[in-house]
N, C-alpha and C positions, 0 to 999 in steps of 0.2 A: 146497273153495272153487272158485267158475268163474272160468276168466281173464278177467281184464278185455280188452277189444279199445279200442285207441291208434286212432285217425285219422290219420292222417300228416298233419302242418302243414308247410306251407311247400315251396317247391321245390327241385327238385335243381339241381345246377349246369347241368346241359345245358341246362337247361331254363331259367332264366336266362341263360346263351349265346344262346339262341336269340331270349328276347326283347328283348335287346341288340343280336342282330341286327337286327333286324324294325324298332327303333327309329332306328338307324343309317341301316338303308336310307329310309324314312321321311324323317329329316332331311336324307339327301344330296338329295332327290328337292324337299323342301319350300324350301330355304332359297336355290336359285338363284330359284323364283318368287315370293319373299317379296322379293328384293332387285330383282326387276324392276318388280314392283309398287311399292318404294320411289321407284324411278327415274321412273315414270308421274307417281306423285302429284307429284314435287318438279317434273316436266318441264310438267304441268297448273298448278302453281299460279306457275311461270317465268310461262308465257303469259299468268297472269290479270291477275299486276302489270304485263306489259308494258299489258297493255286498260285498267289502273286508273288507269295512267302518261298515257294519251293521254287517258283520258275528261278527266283535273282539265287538261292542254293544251288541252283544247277547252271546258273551264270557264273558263279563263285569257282565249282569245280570245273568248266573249261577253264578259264583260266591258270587254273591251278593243277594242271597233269590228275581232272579228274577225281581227285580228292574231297574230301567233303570238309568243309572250316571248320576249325577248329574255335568253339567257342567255351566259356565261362560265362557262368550269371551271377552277378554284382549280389543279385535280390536274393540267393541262396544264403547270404550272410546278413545284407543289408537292404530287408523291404523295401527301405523308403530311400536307396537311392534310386539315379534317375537312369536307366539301363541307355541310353545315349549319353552319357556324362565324358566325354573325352579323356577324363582322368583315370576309364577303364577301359584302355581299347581293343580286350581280348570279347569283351562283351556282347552279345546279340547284336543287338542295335547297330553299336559302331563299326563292326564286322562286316553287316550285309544291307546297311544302309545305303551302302554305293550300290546297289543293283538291286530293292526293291523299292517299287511306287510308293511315293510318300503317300500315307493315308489310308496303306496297308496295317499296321501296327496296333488297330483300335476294333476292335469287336465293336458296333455299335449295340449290342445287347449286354455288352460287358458287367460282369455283377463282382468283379476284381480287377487288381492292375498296380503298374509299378508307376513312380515313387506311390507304397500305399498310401499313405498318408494324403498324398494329392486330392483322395477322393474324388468321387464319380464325373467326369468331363475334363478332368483332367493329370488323366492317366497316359501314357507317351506310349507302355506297351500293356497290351491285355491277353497276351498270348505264352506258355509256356513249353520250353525244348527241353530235347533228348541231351544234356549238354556235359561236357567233360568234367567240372565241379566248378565249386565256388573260384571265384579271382585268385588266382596265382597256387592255388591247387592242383591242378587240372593236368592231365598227363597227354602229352601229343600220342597220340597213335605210334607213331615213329620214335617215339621215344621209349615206350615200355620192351622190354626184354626179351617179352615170350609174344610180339605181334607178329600176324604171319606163318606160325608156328601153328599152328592148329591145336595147341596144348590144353589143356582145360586152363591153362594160364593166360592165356592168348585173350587180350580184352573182347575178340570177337565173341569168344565161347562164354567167356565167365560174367560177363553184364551186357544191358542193353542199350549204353550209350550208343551215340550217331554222331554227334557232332564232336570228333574229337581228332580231326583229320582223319579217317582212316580212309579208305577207296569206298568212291560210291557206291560199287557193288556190292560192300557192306552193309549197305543201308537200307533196313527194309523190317526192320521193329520187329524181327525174332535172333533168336541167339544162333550160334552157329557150332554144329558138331566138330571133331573135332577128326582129322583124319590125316594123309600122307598122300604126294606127289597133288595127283589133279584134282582128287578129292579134298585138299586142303580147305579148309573155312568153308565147307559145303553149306547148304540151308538144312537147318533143322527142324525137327517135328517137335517143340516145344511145347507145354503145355497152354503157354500166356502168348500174348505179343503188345509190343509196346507202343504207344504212339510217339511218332515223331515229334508233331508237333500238336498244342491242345488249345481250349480259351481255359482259360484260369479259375478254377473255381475258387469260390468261397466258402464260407462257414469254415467245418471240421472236415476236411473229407477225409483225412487217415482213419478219421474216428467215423466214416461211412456216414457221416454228414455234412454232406455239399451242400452249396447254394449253386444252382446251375442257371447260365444264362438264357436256354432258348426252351423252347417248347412246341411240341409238335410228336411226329409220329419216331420212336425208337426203331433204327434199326436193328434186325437180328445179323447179327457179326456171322460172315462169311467165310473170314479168314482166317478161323482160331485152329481149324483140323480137330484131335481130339478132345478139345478144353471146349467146344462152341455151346454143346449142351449144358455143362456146369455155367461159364461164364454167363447164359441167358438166364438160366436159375436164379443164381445171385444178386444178376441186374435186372431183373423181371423187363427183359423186353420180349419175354414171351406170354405177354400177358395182352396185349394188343392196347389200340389205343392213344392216344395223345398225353406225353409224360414229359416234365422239365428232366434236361438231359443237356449235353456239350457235343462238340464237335471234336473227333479226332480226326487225325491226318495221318495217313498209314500210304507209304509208297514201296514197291516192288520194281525196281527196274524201270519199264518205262509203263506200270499201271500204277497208278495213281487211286486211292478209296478216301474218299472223308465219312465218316459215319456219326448219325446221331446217337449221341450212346450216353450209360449211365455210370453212374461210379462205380468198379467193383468191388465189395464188399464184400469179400470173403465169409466174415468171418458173423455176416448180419445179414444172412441169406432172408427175411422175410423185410427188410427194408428196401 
């Protein structure tokens, strides 16, 4: 009888080692750009609600003879309400819910958010405004004494509220000088500017300790005039590099800036 001849099936162990190996290095190699590319998309579609956010505000003021809403936030007094709660309808939410895309409202990086308590996924808004004060506080543009007036009284000059009706032309996160006839409410050369709108930090930040949602490349701020070299000081985005940081939202008229940027800390220039 002739021997039969066997094929050898299957592999030896080395030989499985080896593509163990090969697999391993592979995954160490793939899964740090697979998680920056996470961080891209969530950091792109930050930016697009903050643009979704301002388009339904400037949907508000056609409407509205051009004026900018006048809003209140509920979460200035009361974290863990729910900033859509119909029981407060001067509030964000209930205000410009009619004309912004639902599913604008949530920072998918978000590391805060209202009701707090809700905790992570289930937060309604992760974003914070420029806004007139707490519920039933809050003073209309039109209503204060000296609006209008160019006066160092005039809410344009003396704080950097935005959403408190006043004219859109107001609206653009610096203060305004104070002056007479066409000069009145001119732009000023402040030394800060404020953001309209932000994502919400966590931790301490008054006390110059955020928790910041994104991470990536810090912008150097553009549009501060003579504060730009102190401000990058402070927030060391003069130091290059990839740094957890927030998104602000800063508009002029019809320019539009979101900047990645860091908390200013005055007062803890080496943090």
């Amino acid at each position: 009888m002739s021997r039969r001849r066997f094929d050898r099936v299957g592999f030896t162990l080395v030989e499985l080692l080896i593509v163990v190996a090969i697999i391993a290095v592979l995954t160490s190699i793939l899964i740090p750009s697979l998680g920056a590319a996470r961080r891209q998309v969530r950091t792109v579609t930050c930016r697009n609600n903050l643009r979704t956010i301002w388009t339904g505000i400037l949907m508000y003021a056609m409407e509205f003879r051009d004026r900018s809403p006048f809003l209140e936030d509920v979460n200035l007094s009361d974290p863990n309400a729910d900033p859509f709660d119909p029981a407060y309808p001067t509030t964000v939410g209930n205000v410009l819910q009619p004309y912004v895309t639902p599913g604008s409202w949530v920072c998918p990086s978000a590391v805060a958010g209202f009701p707090e308590n809700a905790g992570p996924g289930m937060w309604t808004m992760t974003y914070s405004f420029s806004v007139a004060g707490p519920v039933g506080k809050g003073v209309p543009y039109t209503s204060h004494p000296h609006a209008n007036s160019g006066a160092p009284l005039d809410p344009a000059v003396s704080n950097y509220v935005h959403f408190d009706g006043r004219p859109m032309r107001l609206v653009d996160g610096r203060r305004y000088v104070s002056g007479s006839g066409l000069n009145q409410n001119r732009k000023g050369f402040w030394n800060v500017r404020r953001a309209i709108i932000t994502d919400t930090l966590d931790g301490r930040p008054m006390l110059g300790k955020p928790r910041y949602p994104h991470f990536g490349q810090v912008n150097k701020r553009v549009d501060l005039k003579q504060a730009r070299p102190q401000f990058e000081t402070n927030s060391r985005t003069d130091t290059g590099g990839k740094r957890p940081a927030y998104h602000e939202f800063h508009a002029d008229g019809e320019n539009v800036d979101i900047y990645l940027t860091r908390f200013w800390a005055p007062h803890r220039p080496g943090y």
